[in-house]
N, C-alpha and C positions, 0 to 999 in steps of 0.2 A: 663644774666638771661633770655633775652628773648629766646636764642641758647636754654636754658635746657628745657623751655616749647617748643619749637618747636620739639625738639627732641622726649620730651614723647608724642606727639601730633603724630609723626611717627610711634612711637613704636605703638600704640593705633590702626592707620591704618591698621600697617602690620600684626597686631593679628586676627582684625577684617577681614580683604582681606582674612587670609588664613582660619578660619574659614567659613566664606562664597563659599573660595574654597571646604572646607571639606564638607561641608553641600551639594554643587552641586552634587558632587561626589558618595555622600551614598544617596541621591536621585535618581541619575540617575541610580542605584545601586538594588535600590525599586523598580521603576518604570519604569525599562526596558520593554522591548515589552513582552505585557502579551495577548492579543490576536490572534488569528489564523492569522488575516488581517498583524498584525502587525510583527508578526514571520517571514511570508512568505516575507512581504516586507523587512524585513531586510537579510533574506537566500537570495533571486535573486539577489541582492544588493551585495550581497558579492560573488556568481556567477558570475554577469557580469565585478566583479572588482578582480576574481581569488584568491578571500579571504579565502584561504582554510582552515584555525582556525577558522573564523567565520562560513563556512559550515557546520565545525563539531560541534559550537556551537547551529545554530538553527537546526541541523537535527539529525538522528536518527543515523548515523554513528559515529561510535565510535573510530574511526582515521583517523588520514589525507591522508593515502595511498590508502584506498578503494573508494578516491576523484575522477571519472574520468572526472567532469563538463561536463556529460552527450554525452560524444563521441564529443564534438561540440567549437568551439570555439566561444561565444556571446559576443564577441566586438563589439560596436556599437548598440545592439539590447534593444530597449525598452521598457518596463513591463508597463502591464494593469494589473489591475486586473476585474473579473466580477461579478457574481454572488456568495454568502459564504453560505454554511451553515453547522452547526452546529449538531452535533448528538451524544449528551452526552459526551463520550471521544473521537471522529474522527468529524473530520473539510474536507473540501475540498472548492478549491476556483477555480472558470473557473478563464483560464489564460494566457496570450494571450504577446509572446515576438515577438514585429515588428523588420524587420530586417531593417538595416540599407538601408537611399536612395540610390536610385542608385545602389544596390548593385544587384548582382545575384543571391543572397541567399533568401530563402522565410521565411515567418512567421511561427510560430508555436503558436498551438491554443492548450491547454491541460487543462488538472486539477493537481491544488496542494496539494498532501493531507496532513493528518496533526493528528499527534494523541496527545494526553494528557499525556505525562510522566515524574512522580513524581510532578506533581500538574503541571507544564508548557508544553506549545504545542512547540511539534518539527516537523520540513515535516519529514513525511515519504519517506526517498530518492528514498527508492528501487521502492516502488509502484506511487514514482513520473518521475520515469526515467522511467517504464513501459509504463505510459499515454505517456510519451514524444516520444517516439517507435512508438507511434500507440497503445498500450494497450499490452496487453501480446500475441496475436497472431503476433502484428505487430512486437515484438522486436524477436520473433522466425523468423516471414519470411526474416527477416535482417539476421541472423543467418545461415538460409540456403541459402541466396544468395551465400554469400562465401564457403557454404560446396559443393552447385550444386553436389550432388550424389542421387543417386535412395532409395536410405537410408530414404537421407532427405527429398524425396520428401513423402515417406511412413509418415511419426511424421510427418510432415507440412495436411497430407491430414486426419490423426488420428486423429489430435488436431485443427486441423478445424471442424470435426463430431463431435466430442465430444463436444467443446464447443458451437453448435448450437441448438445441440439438450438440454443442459443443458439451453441456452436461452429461446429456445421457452416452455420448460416446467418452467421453470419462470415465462412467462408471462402467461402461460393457468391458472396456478394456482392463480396465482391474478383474472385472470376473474372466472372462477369458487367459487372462494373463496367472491368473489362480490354474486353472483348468491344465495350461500345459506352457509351462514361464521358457522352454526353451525355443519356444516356436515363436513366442511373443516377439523375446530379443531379438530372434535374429529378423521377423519383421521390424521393430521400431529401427533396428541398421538402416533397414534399405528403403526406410520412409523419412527418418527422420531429418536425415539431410537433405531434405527437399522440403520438408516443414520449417528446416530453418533456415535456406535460404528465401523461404517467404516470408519468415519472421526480418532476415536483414534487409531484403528490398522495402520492407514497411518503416523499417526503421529509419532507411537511407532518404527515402520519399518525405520522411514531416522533417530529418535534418534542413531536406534541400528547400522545403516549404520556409521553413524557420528561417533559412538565410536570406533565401528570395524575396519573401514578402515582412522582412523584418521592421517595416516604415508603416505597415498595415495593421500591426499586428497590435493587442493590446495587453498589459504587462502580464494579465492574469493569461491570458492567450500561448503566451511565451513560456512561460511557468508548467503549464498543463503540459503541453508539445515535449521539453526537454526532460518529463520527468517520463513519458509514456517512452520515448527515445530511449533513456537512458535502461529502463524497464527491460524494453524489446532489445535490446545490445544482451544486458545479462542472459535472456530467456535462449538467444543465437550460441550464444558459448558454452550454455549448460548443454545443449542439444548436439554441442561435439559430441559426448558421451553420452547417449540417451539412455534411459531407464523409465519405467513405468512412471517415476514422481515427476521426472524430468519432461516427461510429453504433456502429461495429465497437467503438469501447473502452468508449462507453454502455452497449454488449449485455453486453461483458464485465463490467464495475462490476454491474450490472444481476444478472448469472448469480450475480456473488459476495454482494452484497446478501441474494438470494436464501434462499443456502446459510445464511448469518450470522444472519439470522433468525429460521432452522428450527432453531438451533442454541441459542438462547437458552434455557432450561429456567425459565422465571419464568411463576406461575400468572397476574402481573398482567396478562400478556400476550396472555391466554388471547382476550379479546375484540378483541383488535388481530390476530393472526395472521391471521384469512378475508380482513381487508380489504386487510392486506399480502401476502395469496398474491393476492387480484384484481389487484389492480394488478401484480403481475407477471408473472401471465398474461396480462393488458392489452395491457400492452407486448411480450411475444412474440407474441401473435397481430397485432398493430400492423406489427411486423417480420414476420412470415409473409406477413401480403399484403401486403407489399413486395417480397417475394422473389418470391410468385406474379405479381405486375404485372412485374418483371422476367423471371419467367422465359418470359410470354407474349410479350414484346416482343424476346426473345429467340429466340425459334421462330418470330416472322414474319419476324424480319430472313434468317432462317439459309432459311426456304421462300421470301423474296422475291429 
């Protein structure tokens, strides 16, 4: 008698055990990493341990072949994290991977970025391997080290002017737009819908590229174009309602577009490049006299 109550006494345990397992499981399940901090620490985590299913899990790639763990081999190397913040659907985290003692390899100091898709934050690879480069000029000058031709030193010295000059007209416009914000707005009105429909003809130009030369194109090819695409559509929409953050990060998408272009090395593309360097000269010059109406309305305020 006592064997048949010990026995139901087991059974009772191993219901309860594996209940409790089930219960862990659909918890852990709920309450997986649901913030930016929490994303990111879990993606570098599966980075530095070559976890390429869980890469594609916290990040924004969509298979495990377009995985290159960032040109680099991070064994050994340990994750900080620094500064987060938050901006409605995009996250970024300063981000700091020390390398191993003693070693001859150096540190890397960048940002994580991080968007919001389908209600969970994933890093944004592409624009996380950029920062990791040095930013998008620095992963072009890498680019032309190994081309070393007069070519590249031409796109290396293009997409260095360009994007400086898109910088420094960034920052004038935040000071000026300091200076006297109701002249600002009602300039960026009457620019900014011309800045964005240069932003959608550039958009519409690598769509019809994509389709057109879809037999020419190589996967990573395809990948770059749709995600710069997808980029320039948001930057057009945000520019319905323009505002100082809203010109200023168009300029900057805008600057990187630019680079990322000049950077493609496909002959198919040969006939699409003049029409994508105009339209982003378009839209610099679009912003230039924007800056010029500002800075005149700025020197009567300052002599009246």
């Amino acid at each position: 008698m006592l064997s048949i109550f010990k026995e139901i006494d087991m059974k009772k345990f191993v219901v309860r055990f594996s209940f409790l397992i089930s219960l862990s499981l659909m918890l852990s399940a709920c309450f997986g990493p649901s913030t930016p901090q929490e994303v990111g620490q879990d993606f570098w985590q599966a980075v530095l341990e070559n976890d390429k299913s869980d890469v594609v899990e916290h990040s924004t790639l969509t298979d495990e072949k377009y995985y290159d763990r960032f040109s680099k081999d991070w064994t050994g190397f340990q994750l900080s994290f620094g500064k987060l913040v938050i901006d409605q659907q995009a996250a970024s985290i300063d981000t700091k991977l020390a390398a191993p003692t003693n070693s001859d390899q150096d540190s890397r100091r960048f940002t994580t970025y991080l968007v919001l898709h389908d209600e969970k934050w994933k890093v944004d690879y592409e624009r996380t391997a950029q920062s990791i480069k040095g930013g998008v000029l620095g992963e072009l000058f890498s680019a032309l080290n190994q081309v070393g031709n007069e070519l590249s030193r031409k796109i290396q010295s293009s997409a260095d002017s360009f994007s400086r000059e898109i910088e420094h007209m960034g920052k004038e416009l935040e000071q000026l737009s300091r200076e006297f914000e109701q002249q600002a707005s009602e300039n960026m009105e009457k620019y900014a819908e011309q800045m964005r429909k240069s932003i959608e003809a550039l958009e519409e130009s690598i769509n019809r590229a994509l389709e057109q030369e879809d037999n020419h194109l190589s996967d990573e090819d395809k990948r770059v174009l749709k995600v710069l695409a997808d980029d320039l559509k948001k930057d057009s929409e945000k520019l319905s309602s323009p505002s100082i953050k809203t010109v200023k990060d168009g300029s900057q998408h805008m600057s990187e577009t630019y680079t990322q272009l000049e950077m493609i090395n496909n002959d198919a593309f040969d006939k699409y490049k003049s029409e994508w360097r105009a339209l982003s000269q378009q839209y610099k010059e679009t912003m230039r006299k924007m800056m010029d109406d500002l800075s005149v309305q700025s020197s009567r305020n300052n002599n009246g």
